[in-house]
PLY file of the C-alpha trace (Angstrom):
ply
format ascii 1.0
element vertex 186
property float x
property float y
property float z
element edge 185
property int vertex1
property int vertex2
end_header
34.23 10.84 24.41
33.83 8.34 21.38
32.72 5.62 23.55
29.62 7.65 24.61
28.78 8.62 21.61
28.60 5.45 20.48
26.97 4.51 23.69
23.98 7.00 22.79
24.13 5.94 19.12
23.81 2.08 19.69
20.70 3.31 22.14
19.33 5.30 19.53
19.41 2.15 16.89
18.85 -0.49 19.08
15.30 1.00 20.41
14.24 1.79 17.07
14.85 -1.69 15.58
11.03 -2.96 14.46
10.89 -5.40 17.26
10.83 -3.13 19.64
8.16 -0.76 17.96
9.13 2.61 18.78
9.68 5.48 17.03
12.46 7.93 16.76
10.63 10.88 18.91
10.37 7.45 21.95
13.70 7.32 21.62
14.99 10.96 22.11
12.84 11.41 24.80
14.40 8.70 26.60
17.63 10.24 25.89
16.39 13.24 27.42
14.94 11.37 30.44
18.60 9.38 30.96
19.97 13.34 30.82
17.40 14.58 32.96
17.54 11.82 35.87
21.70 12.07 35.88
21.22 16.31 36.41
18.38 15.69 39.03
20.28 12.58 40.83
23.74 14.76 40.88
21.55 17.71 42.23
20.11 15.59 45.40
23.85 14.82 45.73
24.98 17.97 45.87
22.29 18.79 48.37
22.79 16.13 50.62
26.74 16.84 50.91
25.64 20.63 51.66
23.45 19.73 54.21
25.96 17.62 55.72
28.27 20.60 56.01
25.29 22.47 57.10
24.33 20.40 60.24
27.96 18.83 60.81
30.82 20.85 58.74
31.73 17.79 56.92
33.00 19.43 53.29
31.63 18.66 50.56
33.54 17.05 47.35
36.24 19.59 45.93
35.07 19.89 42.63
38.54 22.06 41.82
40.48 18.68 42.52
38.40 16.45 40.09
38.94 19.46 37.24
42.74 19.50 37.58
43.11 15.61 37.60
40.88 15.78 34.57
42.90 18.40 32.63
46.30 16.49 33.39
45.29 13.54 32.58
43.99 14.74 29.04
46.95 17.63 28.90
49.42 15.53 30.03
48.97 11.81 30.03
49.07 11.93 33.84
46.27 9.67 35.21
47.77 8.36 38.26
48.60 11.75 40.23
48.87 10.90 44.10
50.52 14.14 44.20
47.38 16.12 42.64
46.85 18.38 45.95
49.97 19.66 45.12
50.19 20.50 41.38
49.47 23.98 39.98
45.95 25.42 40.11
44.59 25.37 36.13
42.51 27.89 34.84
38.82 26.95 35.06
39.54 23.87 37.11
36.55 24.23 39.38
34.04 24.80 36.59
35.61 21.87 34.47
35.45 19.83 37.76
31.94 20.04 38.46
30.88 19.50 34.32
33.51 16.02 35.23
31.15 15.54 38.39
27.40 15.94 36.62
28.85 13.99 33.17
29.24 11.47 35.46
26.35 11.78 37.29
24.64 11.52 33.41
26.75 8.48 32.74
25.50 6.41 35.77
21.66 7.22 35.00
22.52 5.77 31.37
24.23 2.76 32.59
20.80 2.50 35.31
18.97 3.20 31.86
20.73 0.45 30.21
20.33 -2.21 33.00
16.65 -1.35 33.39
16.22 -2.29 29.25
17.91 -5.29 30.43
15.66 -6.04 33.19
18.32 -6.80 35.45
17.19 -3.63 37.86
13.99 -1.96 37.70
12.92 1.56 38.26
12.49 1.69 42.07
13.56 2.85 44.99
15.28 -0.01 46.02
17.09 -0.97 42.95
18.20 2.82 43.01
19.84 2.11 46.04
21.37 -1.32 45.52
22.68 0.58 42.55
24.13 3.42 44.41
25.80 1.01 46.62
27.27 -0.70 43.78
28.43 2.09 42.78
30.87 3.49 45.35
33.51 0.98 43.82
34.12 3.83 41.61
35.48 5.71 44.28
36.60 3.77 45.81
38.75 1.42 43.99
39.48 3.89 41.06
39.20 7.73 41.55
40.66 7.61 45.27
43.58 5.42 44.39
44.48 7.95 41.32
44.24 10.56 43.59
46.79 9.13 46.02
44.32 8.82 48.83
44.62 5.19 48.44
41.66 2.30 47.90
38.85 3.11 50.09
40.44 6.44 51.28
43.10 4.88 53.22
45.59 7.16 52.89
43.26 10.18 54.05
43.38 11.84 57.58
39.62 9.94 58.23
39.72 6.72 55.98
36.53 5.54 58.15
34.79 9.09 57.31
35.57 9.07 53.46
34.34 5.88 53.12
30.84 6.93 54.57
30.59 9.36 52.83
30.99 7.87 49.78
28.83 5.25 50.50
26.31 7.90 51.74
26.87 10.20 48.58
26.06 7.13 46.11
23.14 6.12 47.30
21.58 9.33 47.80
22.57 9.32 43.91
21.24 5.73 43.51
18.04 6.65 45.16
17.50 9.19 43.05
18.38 7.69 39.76
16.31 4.90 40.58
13.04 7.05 41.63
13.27 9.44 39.17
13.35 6.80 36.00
9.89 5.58 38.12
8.73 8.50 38.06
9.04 8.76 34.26
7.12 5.60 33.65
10.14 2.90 33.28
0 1
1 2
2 3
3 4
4 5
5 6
6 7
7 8
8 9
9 10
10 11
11 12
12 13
13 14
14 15
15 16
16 17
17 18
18 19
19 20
20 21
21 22
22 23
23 24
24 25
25 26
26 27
27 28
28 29
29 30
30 31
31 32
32 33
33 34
34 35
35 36
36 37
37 38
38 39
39 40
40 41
41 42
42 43
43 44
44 45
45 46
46 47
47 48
48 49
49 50
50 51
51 52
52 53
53 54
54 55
55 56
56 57
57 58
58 59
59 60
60 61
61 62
62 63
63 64
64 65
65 66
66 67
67 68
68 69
69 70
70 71
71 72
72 73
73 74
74 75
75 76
76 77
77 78
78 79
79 80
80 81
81 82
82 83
83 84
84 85
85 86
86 87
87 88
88 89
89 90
90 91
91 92
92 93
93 94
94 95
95 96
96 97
97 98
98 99
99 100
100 101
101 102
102 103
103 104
104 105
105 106
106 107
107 108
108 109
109 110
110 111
111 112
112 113
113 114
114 115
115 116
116 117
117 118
118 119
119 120
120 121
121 122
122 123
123 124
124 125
125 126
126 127
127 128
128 129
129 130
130 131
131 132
132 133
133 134
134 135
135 136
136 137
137 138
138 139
139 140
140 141
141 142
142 143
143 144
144 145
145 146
146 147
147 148
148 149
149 150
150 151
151 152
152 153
153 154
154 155
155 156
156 157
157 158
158 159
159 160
160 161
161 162
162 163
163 164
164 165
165 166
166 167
167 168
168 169
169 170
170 171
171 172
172 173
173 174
174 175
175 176
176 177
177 178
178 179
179 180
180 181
181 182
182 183
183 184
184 185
């Protein structure tokens, strides 16, 4: 939690340094645009995986899962917990889960934020995706592995399947990060 609040704080200083001519009320409205665009990307997410259980009864993400693993490893230390499916329900695990999923959702329109300031990606469609691609490293070199489904959801009944749809799920996200900062004028 400190590293994002100094994340947000060396945003907040950095934009209002002279140079870069902007006033305080610039900056907390980008702040609130970064907020906005992870909420709005994580939303188009969450549609797309209902719609794919709508037309094809593929489940969506288990929110409950990502809560637990996120309680023990702040509760207990436990990071690495390939036996997560089979540790105790904890209260509130499916509400903590999905404020885990949309942080992180907020966290990846910041870091799009970031490299936009940077001009390494721009506010587009494109870049959005390319981002979102990018981005499914995440799970799946880092949160499946912890999970004990393995790196790229080997270990799963339908490795091929997982995969997709993480790949599908992050650039849906991508897309939408990437359109919505256009859309607010970056």
């Amino acid at each position: 939690m400190k590293i994002i609040i100094e994340l947000f704080t060396f945003i907040l200083l950095t934009s209002s340094l002279p140079e870069k001519n902007k006033i305080l009320g610039e900056n907390i409205l980008e702040l609130i645009h970064i907020i906005i665009v992870g909420i709005l990307s994580c939303l188009a997410m969450d549609l797309w995986q209902r719609l794919l259980n709508l037309l094809y009864r593929i489940s969506p993400s288990n929110w409950a899962v990502v809560g637990r693993w996120f309680m023990l490893s702040i509760l207990k230390g436990k990071i690495y917990n390939p036996s997560i499916d089979d540790e105790p329900s904890i209260h509130n695990e499916l509400r903590i889960g999905w404020l885990v999923h949309y942080f992180v959702a907020i966290m990846y329109s910041l870091i799009f934020f970031i490299l936009i300031n940077y001009k390494i990606m721009n506010a587009s469609f494109f870049d959005g995706l390319k981002f979102g691609l990018v981005s499914v490293v995440v799970p799946w070199f880092f949160f499946m592995p912890l999970l004990g489904k393995g790196f790229l959801g080997i270990k799963t009944p339908s490795p091929l399947l997982t995969s997709s749809l993480a790949i599908w799920s992050h650039s849906v996200i991508g897309i939408a990060i990437g359109t919505l900062f256009q859309f607010f004028g970056y």
